[in-house]
C-alpha positions in Angstrom: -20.2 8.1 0.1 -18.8 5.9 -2.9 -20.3 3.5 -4.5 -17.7 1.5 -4.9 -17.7 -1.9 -2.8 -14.3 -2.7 -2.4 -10.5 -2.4 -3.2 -11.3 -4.6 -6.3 -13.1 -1.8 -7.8 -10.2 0.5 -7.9 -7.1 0.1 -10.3 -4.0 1.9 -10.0 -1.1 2.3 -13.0 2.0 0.3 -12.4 5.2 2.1 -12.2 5.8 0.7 -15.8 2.7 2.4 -17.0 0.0 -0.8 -17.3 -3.0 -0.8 -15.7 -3.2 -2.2 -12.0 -6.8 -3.2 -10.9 -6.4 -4.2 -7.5 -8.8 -7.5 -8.9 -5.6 -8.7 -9.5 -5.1 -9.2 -5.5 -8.5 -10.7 -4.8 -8.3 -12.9 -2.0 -4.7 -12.0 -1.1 -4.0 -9.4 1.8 -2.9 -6.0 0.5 -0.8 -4.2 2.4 -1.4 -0.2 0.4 1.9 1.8 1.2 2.9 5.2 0.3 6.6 5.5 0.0 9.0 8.2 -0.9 12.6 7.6 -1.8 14.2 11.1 0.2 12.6 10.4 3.4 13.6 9.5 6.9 11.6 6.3 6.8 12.4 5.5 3.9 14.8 2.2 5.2 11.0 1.2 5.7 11.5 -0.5 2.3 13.6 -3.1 4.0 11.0 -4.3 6.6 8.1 -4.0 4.1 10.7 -6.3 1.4 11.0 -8.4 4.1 7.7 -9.0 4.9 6.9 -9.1 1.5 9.7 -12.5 1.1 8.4 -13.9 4.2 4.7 -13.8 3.9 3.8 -14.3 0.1 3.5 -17.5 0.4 0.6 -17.0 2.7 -1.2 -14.4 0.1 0.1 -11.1 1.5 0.7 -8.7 -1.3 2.5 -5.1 -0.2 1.8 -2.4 -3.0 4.3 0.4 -2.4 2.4 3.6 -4.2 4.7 6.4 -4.6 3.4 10.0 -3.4 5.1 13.3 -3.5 2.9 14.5 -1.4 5.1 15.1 1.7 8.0 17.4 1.8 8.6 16.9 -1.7 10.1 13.8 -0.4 9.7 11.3 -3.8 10.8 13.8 -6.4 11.7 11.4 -8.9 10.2 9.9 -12.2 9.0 6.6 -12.0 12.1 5.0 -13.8 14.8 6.8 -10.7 12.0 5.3 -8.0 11.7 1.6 -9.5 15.4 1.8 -9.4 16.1 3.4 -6.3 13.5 0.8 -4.9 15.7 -2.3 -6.4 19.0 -1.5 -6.3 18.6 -0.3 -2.6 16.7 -2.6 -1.0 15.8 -5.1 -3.5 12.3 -4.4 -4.0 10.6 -6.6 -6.0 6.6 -6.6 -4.5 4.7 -4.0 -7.0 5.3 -0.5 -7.4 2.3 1.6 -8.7 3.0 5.2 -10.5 3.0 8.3 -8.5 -0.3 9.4 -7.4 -1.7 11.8 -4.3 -2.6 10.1 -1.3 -5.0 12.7 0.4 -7.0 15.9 -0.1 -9.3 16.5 -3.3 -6.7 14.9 -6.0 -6.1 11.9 -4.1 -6.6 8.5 -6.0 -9.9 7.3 -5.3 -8.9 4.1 -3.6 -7.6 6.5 -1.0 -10.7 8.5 -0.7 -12.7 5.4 -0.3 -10.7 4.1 2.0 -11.2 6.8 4.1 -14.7 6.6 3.8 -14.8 3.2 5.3 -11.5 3.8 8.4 -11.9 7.4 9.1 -9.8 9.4 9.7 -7.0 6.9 10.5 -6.7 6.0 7.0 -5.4 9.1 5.8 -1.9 9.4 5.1 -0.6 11.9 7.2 3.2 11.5 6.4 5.4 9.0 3.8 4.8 5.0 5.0 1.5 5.7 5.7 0.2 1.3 5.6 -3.2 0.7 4.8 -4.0 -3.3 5.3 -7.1 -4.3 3.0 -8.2 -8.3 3.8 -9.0 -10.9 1.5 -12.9 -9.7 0.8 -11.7 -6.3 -0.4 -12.0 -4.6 2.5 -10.2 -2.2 4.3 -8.8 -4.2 7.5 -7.4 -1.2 9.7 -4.6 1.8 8.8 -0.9 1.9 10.5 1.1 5.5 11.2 4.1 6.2 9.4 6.4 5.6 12.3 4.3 1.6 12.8 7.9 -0.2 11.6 5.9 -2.9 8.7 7.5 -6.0 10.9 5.9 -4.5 14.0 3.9 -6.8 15.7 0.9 -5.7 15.4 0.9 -5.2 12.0 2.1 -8.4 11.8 -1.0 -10.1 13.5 -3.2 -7.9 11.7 -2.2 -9.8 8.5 -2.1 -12.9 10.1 -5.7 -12.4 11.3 -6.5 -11.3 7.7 -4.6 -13.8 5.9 -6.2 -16.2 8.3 -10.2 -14.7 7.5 -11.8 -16.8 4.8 -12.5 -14.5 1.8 -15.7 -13.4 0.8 -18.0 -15.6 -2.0 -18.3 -13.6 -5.0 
């Protein structure tokens, strides 16, 4: 079992290359997706910018985390995916670097998250949504095919957004 006692005490890389500690996001909702640019789900990007726009207000954050993990499906450097992202569906919610998202190289956020959800939390395909509430903690995990404006992740946020964050 980690040690580590919530989201905050992970940090990603942004897809610019500077450090990402999710402690930037405490007592927001985080909304953890792995993306790819060549996949069928890919118009996901559309629903998750939307939400994104709609709901950032409130404190959601979505972090889109690149993986390559799937079919080869996000082949790209992270310059082609940051622009693919913008010019197609004008992303503009953060963009980490590429990472894996399961098995033994998988960034530690994701192992720890699994930890805490089970099973449920591991990616098993591209869109993979992890929600993580305001206290750091991992909330519940949504399937690939879950559209990001369906309703249930929808109330999911809302009920997180809606939680009182943790005292530090």
């Amino acid at each position: 079992m980690s040690d580590k006692g919530s989201a905050y005490d992970f940090t990603f890389t942004t897809i610019d290359g500077q450090p990402l500690p999710m402690s930037t996001f405490q007592g927001k909702a985080v909304l953890v997706v792995n993306t790819a640019s060549k996949c069928g789900l890919t118009p996901q990007y559309e629903g998750l910018q939307s939400l994104y726009s709609e709901m950032k207000s409130e404190g959601l954050v979505v972090l889109g985390v690149p993986c390559n993990q799937f079919a080869g499906q996000e082949p790209g450097s992270e310059t082609e995916i940051r622009s693919f992202c913008e010019t197609n569906f004008d992303v503009d919610f953060p963009l980490t670097s590429k990472v894996e998202v399961k098995g033994d190289g998988a960034h530690p956020f994701y192992r720890w998250v699994r930890e805490r959800l089970g099973e449920e939390a591991e990616p098993v395909w591209n869109f993979h949504k992890i929600l993580i509430g305001k206290d750091g903690q991992p909330v519940k995990a949504f399937g690939p095919r879950t559209e990001p404006k369906d309703d249930t992740v929808k109330e999911a946020i809302a009920a997180a957004l809606r939680s009182s964050a943790a005292a530090f």
